[in-house]
Every structure is written in C-alpha cells, then in structure tokens.
C-alpha positions as CSV (number, residue, x, y, z in Angstrom):
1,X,124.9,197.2,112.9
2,X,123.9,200.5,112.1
3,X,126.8,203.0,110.1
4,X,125.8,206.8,110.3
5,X,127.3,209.5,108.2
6,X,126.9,212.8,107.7
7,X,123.6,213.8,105.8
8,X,125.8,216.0,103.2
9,X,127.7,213.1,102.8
10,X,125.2,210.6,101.8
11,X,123.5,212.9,99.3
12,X,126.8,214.1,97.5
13,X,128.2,210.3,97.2
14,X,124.6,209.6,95.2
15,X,125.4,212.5,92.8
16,X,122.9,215.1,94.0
17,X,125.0,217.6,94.0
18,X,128.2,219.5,95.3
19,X,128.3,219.7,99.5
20,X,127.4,223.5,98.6
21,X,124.9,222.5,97.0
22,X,123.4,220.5,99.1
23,X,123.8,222.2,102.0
24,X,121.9,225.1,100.2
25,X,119.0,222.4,99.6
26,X,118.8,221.2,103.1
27,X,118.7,224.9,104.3
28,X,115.6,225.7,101.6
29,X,114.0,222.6,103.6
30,X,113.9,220.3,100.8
31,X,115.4,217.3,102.3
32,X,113.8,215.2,104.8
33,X,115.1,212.7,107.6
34,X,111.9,210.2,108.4
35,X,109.6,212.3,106.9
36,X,110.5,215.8,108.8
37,X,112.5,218.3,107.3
38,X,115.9,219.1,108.6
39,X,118.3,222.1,108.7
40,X,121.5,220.9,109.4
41,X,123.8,219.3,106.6
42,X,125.9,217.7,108.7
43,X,123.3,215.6,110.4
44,X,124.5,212.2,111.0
45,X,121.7,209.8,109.4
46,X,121.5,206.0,108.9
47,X,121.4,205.5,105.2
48,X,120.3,202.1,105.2
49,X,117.7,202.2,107.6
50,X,116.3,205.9,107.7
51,X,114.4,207.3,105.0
52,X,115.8,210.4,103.4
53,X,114.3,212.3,100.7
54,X,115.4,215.1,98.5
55,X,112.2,217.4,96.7
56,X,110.1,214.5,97.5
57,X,112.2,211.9,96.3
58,X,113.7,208.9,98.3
59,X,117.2,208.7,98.2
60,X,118.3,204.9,97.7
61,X,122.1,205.0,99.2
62,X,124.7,202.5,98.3
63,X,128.3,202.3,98.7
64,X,128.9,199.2,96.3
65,X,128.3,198.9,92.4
66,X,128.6,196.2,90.2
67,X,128.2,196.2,86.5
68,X,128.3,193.3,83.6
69,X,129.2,195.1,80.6
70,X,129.7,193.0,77.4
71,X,132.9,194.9,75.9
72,X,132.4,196.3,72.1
73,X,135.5,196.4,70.1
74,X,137.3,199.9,70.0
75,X,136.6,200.8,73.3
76,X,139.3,201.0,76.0
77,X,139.8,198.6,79.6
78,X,140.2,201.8,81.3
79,X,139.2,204.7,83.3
80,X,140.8,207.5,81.1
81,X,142.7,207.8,78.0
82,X,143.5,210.7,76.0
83,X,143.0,209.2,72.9
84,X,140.3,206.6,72.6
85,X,136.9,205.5,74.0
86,X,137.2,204.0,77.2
87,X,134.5,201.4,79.0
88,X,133.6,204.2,81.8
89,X,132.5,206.2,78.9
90,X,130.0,203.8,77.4
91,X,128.5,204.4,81.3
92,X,125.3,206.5,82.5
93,X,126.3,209.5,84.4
94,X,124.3,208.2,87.7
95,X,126.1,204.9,87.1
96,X,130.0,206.5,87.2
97,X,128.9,208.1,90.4
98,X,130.8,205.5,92.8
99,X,133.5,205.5,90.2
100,X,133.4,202.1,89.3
101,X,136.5,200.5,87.4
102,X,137.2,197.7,84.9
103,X,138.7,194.5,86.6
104,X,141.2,193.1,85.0
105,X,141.0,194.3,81.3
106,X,140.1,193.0,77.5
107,X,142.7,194.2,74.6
108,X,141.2,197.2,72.4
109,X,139.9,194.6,69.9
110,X,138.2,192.1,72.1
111,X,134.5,192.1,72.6
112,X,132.9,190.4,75.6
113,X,131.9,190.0,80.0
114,X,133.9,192.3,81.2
115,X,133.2,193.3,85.6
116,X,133.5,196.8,86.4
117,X,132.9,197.6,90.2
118,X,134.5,199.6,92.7
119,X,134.9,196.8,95.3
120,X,138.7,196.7,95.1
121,X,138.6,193.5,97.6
122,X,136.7,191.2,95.4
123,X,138.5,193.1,92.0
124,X,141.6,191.9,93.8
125,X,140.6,188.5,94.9
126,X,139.3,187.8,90.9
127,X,142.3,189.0,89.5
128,X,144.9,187.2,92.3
129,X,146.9,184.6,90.3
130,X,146.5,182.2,93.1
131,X,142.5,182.2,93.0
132,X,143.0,180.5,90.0
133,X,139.9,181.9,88.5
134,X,138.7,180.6,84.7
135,X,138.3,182.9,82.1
136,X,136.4,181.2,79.2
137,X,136.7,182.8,75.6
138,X,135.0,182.2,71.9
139,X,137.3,182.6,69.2
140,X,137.6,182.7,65.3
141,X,141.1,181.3,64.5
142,X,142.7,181.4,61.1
143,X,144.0,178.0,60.7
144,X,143.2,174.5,61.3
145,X,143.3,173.9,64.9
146,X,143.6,170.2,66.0
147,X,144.5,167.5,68.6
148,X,147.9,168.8,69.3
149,X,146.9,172.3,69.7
150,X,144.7,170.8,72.7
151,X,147.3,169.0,74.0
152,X,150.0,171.7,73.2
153,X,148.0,174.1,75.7
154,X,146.9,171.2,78.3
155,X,151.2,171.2,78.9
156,X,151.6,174.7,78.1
157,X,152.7,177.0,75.4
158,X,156.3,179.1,75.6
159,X,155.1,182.6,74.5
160,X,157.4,184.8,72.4
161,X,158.9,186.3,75.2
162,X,160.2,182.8,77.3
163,X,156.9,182.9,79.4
164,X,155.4,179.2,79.7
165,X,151.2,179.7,80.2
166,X,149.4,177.4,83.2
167,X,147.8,174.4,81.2
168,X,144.9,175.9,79.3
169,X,141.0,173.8,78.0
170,X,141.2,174.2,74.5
171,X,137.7,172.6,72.7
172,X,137.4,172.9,69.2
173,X,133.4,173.8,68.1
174,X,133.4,173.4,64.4
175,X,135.6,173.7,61.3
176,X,134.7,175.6,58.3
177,X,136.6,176.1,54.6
178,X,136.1,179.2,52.7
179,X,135.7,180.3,49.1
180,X,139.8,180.7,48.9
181,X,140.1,177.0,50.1
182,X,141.3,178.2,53.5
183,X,140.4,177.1,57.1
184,X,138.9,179.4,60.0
185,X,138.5,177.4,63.5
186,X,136.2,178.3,66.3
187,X,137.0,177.2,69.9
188,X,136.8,177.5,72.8
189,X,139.2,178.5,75.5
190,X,139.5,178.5,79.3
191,X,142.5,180.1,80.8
192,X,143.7,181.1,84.6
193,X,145.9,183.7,83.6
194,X,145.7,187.3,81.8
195,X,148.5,188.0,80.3
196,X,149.2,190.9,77.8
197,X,147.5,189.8,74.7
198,X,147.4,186.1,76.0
199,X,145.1,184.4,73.8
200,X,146.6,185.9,70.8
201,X,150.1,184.8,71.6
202,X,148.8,181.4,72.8
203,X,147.5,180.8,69.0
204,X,150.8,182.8,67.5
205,X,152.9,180.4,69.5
206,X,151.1,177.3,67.4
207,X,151.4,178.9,64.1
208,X,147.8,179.9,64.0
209,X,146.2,183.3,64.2
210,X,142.9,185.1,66.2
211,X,140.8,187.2,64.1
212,X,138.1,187.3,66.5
213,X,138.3,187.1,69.9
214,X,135.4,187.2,72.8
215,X,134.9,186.7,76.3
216,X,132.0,184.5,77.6
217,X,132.6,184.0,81.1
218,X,134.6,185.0,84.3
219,X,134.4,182.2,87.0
220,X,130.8,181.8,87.7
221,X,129.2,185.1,85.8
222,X,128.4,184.4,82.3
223,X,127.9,187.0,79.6
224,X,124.5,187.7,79.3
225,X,123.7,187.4,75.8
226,X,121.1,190.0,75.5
227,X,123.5,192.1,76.4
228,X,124.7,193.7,72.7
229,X,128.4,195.2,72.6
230,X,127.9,198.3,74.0
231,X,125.2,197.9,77.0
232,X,125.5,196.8,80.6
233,X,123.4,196.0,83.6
234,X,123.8,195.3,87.3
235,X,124.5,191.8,88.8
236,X,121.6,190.1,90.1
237,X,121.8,189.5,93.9
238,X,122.0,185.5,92.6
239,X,125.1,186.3,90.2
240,X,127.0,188.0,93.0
241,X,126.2,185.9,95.8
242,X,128.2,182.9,93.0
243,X,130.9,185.2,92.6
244,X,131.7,186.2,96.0
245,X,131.6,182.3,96.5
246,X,133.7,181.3,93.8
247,X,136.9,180.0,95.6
248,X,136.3,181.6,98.6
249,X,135.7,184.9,98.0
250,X,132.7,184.7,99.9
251,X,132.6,187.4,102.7
C-alpha cells in the first residue's frame, strides 16, 4: 500500500534542509518528482515508490533506523547530558537525523552491543521484562569465581537493596594468577534483566568484584567484533529480520 506525504515533508525528515529551505529549492526548480521538475512544496509524493531528486541527487527516504554501536567506556546511554559524552554524539550528523535513541542502556564504564533505533515498538518489546530477552556479557572479575557462584546465580542473588535477580548462566572461561599472587576471573554471563548496575551488584553480592565489564550480545544480535569502541553500523536486513523474530517480536 502506497503512503503519500507532502514533498516538503519527505525532504526535511532526510536532513535537506529547513521547510523554508526547501520550499525555496523546489521553487529554484531543483527538485524533481519522476524525473520532472516541480513547483509546489507541498506536493503529495510516494517516497517509496517515486523517485525524487534534489540538484540531481536521489533522495533515498526512510522512516526507520537501526544502528549496532559497540559502546566505548566514558561515553553516556543517553540522548543528552550536560556534562559528559553521550552515544548520540559518537553519531554522523545524517545518521541523528531520525533521532534515533539508545535502548535500554550500558553504565558509564561498560563497553559493548549496544541498539540504538527510533522504533519505539520493537525498543519496547526488547526491553519488556516479560520478553524475557538474554543479555550476554564478558567480564574481568577480581576474585576467584567458582561452582557456587554458578549455582548462587542459577537460584538467584539478593542484591544490596532486598532485590532477588531471575536465575542467571554464569560460565567461567579461564582463571589467571597475577604477579601479587592474586586471582582475576573471566566469565561469562547471561541475564534477563537490566537492573541499575546489575552485573556489578550481582558479583558484589558474592564477595567478588567487576573491573571490566562488556556486552557481547542482545537476544539474537551479536557484537560485531570489527566494530572497535567507538564505531557503529546499520543492521543487516538478516540481523533485523532475527531480532524482530526473537520471541515474537516479529511484525
């Protein structure tokens, strides 16, 4: 089914300029509807199946983003802060255009997969408690971490505030003793949840502490690892078609 909207519109949602702007452009006869120029701003076009150009140039219109950015410590789970970095910033101009926004949110010091779109049905439906969706994490852990730390988070740990955390996969990947004779352990984790500082308080709650914390996967997307802390791309088709699928959230 086709879905026309004003020609002014379309070109200001893609960042081309102010309706003023635009409106001036259309009038100098440097936009074009199917190859013929047009002098009305407010034409109604069919972005997805008319061709509009702008100085030559074809306008590709979307109304949907999606974005895999792998986190870098420092930076903000936000759209604005008055004080630090947030992950909009670390964003091409043309790419904040449809104002995407984190979903769901990795602590100041966390690296990793973090989503940032701005389709608030599937934000919502990721972030619902009752999707149950797993969030995997790697983590450096000061401390020995053993068999009853796994079994401690398959029941559930009490955090410092009274809150008891949904069973958790804890999986231990190696072991290593220092120079000072101490232990660092790096796991593994999978929770459902996203509780303030989670992981952190998970590991506190066991006597142990994080000193390095990323995230690897949400549901089905995995972090890409050529992505280094800092860049992003866009989903494949493939990775979103998994992702809308994951436990129904397929459309």
């Amino acid at each position: 089914m086709s879905k026309k909207i004003r020609l002014d519109k379309m070109l200001a949602n893609m960042g081309l300029g102010t309706r003023s702007e635009i409106k001036k452009a259309v009038k100098q006869g440097r936009v074009t509807v199917e190859g013929k120029a047009v002098k009305d701003s407010g034409l109604q076009v069919d972005p997805f199946h008319e061709r509009v150009e702008l100085d030559g140039e074809a306008v590709s219109y979307r109304e949907t983003i999606y974005l895999m950015l792998n986190k870098p410590q420092g930076v903000i789970s936000a759209t604005e802060d008055t004080r630090d970095r947030t992950v909009l910033d670390l964003l091409e101009p043309e790419d904040r255009v449809l104002a995407p926004f984190p979903v769901g949110r990795l602590d100041k010091d966390t690296e990793g997969l973090l989503l940032l779109t701005n389709d608030g049905q599937l934000a919502h439906e990721l972030l619902s408690p009752r999707k149950h969706v797993d969030k995997t994490y790697e983590a450096e852990v000061s401390g020995l971490v053993g068999e009853t730390d796994i079994q401690a988070f398959k029941e559930g740990v009490t955090l410092d505030d009274g809150y008891v955390t949904m069973p958790a996969r804890l999986t231990i990947l190696r072991t290593e003793e220092q120079h000072d004779g101490t232990v660092v352990s790096y796991i593994s984790l999978i929770i459902q949840e996203g509780k303030f500082h989670q992981v952190k308080r998970m590991f506190e709650a066991v006597g142990k502490k994080v000193v390095f914390l990323k995230r690897v996967a949400m549901g089905p997307l995995l972090l890409d690892p050529s992505l280094v802390p800092g860049t992003y791309r866009e989903l494949t088709e493939g990775e979103l078609e998994r992702l809308k699928a994951h436990r129904g959230l397929a459309e």
